[in-house]
C-alpha positions as CSV (number, residue, x, y, z in Angstrom):
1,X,90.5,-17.9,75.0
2,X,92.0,-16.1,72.0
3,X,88.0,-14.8,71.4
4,X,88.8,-12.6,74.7
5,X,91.9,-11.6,74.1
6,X,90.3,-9.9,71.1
7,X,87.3,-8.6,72.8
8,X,89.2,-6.9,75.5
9,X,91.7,-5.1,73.2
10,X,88.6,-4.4,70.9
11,X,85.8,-3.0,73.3
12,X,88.0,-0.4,74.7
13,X,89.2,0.8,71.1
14,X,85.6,0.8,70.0
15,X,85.0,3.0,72.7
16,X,87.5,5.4,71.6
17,X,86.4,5.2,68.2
18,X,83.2,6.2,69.0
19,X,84.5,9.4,71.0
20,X,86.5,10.6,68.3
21,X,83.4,10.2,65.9
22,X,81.4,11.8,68.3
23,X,83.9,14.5,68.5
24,X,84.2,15.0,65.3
25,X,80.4,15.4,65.0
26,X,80.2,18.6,67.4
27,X,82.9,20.4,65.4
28,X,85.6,19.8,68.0
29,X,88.1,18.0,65.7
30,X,88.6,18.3,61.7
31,X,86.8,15.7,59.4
32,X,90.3,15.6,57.1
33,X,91.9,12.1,58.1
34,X,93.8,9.4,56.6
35,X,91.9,6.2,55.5
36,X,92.5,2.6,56.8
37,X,93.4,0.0,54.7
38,X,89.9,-1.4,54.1
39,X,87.1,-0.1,52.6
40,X,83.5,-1.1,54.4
41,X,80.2,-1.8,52.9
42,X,77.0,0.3,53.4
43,X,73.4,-0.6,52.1
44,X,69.7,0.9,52.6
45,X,66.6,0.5,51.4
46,X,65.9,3.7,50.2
47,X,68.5,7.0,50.9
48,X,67.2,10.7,49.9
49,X,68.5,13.7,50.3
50,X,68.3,17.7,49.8
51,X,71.0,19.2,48.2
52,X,73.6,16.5,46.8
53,X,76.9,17.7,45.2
54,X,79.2,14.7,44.0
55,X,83.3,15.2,42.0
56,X,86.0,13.2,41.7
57,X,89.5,13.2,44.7
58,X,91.8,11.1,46.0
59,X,92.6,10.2,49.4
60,X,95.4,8.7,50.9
61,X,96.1,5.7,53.7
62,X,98.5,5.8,55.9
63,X,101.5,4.0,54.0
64,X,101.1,7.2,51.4
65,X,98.8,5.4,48.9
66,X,96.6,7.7,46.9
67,X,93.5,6.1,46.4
68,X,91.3,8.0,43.8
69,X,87.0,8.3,45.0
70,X,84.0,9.9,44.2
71,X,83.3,12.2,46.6
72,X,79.4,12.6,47.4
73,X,77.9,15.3,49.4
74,X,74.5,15.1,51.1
75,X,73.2,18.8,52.8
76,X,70.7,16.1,54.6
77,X,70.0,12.5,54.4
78,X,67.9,9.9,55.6
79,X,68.5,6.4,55.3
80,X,65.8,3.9,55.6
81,X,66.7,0.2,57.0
82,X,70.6,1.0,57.0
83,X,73.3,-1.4,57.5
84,X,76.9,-0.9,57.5
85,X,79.8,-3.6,57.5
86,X,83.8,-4.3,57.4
87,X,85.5,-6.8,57.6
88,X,88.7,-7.1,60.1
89,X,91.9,-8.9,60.6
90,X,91.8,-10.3,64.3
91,X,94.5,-12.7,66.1
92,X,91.2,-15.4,65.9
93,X,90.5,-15.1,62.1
94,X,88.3,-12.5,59.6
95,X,85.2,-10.9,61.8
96,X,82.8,-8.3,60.3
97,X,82.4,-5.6,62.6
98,X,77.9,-4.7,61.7
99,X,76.1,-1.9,62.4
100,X,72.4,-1.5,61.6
101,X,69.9,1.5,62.8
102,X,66.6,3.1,61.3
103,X,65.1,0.0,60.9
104,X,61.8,0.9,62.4
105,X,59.8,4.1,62.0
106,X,62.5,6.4,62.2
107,X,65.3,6.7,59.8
108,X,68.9,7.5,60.2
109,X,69.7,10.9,59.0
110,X,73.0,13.0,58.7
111,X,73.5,16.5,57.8
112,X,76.1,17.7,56.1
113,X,77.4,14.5,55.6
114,X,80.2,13.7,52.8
115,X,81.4,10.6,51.8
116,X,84.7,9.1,50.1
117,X,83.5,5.9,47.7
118,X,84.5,3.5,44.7
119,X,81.4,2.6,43.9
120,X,77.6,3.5,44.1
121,X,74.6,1.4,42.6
122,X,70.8,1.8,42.9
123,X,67.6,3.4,41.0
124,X,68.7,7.2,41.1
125,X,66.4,10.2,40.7
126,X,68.3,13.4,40.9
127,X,65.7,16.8,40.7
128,X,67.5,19.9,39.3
129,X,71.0,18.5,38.1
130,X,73.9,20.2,36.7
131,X,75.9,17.8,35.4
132,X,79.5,18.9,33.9
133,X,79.8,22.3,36.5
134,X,83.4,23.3,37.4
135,X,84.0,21.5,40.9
136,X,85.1,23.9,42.6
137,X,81.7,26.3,42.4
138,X,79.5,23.3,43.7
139,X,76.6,25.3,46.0
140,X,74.3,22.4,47.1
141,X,76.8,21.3,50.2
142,X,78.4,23.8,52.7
143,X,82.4,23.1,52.0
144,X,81.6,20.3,49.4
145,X,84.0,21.6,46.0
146,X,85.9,19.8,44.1
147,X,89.1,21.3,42.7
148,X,88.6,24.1,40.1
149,X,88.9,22.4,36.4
150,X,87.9,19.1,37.5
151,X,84.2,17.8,36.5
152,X,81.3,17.8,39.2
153,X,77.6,17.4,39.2
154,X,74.9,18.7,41.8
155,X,71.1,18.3,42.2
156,X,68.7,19.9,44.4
157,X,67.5,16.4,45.7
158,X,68.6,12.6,45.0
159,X,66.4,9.6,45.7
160,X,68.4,5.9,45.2
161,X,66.1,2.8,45.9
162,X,67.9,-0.2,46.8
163,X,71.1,1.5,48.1
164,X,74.6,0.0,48.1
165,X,77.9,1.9,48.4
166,X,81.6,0.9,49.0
167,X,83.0,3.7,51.0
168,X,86.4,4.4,52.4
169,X,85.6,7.3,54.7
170,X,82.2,9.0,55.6
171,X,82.4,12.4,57.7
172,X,78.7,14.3,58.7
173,X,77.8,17.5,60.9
174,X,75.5,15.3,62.8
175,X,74.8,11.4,61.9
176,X,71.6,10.0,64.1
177,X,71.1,5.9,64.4
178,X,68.1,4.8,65.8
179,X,67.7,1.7,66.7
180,X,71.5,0.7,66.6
181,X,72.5,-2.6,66.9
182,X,76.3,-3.2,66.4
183,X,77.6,-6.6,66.7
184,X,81.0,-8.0,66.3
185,X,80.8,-11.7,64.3
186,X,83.6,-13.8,63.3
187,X,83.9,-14.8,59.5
188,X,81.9,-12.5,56.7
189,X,78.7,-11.5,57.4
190,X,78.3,-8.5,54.8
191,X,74.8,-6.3,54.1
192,X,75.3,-6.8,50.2
């Protein structure tokens, strides 16, 4: 009984969710936002990208908490058997909220897309990387600099096998799933 309490105060929030993210896509609302409390997970077989631009930030939750990242910015991506997970309070226990997409022939890919993280792992191949630029005259993202003084590194295209990032926020011009699956599973069911 408590299982559809949940889902019916969930599936309608999840629909808004998805709204605003669309929204967000098209331009019509600003990608600056305050984080949740939880990070979520992110894996892929293979992500590579053209133009990649990556300095340190902070960002803050809603309590006021500054919560230092790496910011990473991706001109276009594709992500090649992606999965994406978090893991929720609920009144019935811990679910993991899943989403997986370009698992067949098509990948996902995002333009434009910039990322929030504390922590990044994989076999990395950067081509053309300036490592040690001021961050606030990165080129290789539209409105990806860092703040002027502060160490930042770019590359003209980055290739990471066996992909796994903890993220607190992703925002992207466009972000294209095909093939999503999302399913709602109580307990911890995460990619990596």
């Amino acid at each position: 009984m408590r299982w559809k309490r949940f889902a019916l105060v969930f599936v309608p929030a999840l629909a808004v969710a998805s709204v605003l993210v669309g929204a967000t896509a098209e331009g019509a609302i600003g990608a600056s936002f305050v984080v949740s409390g939880d990070t979520f997970k992110v894996s892929a077989d293979k992500l590579q990208g053209q133009g990649f631009v990556q300095y340190g930030s902070v960002t803050e939750n809603k309590q006021g908490r500054k919560i230092p990242v790496a910011v990473s910015g991706i001109r276009k991506a594709t992500l090649t058997n992606m999965c994406q997970t978090v893991l929720m309070k609920s009144p019935v226990g811990a679910v993991t909220l899943r989403i997986t997409a370009g698992t067949g022939k098509d990948p996902v890919t995002a333009e434009n897309m910039i990322v929030d993280a504390s922590q990044i792992q994989g076999n990395a191949v950067f081509t053309g990387i300036e490592a040690g630029r001021d961050a606030s005259t990165l080129d290789q993202v539209p409105e990806a600099q860092g703040a002027a003084g502060m160490f930042g590194q770019q590359a003209t295209a980055v290739s990471i096998e066996n992909f796994r990032q903890v993220s607190w926020s992703v925002n992207a011009a466009t972000f294209k799933l095909p093939g999503l699956k999302l399913s709602v599973e109580p307990g911890e069911h995460e990619c990596f």
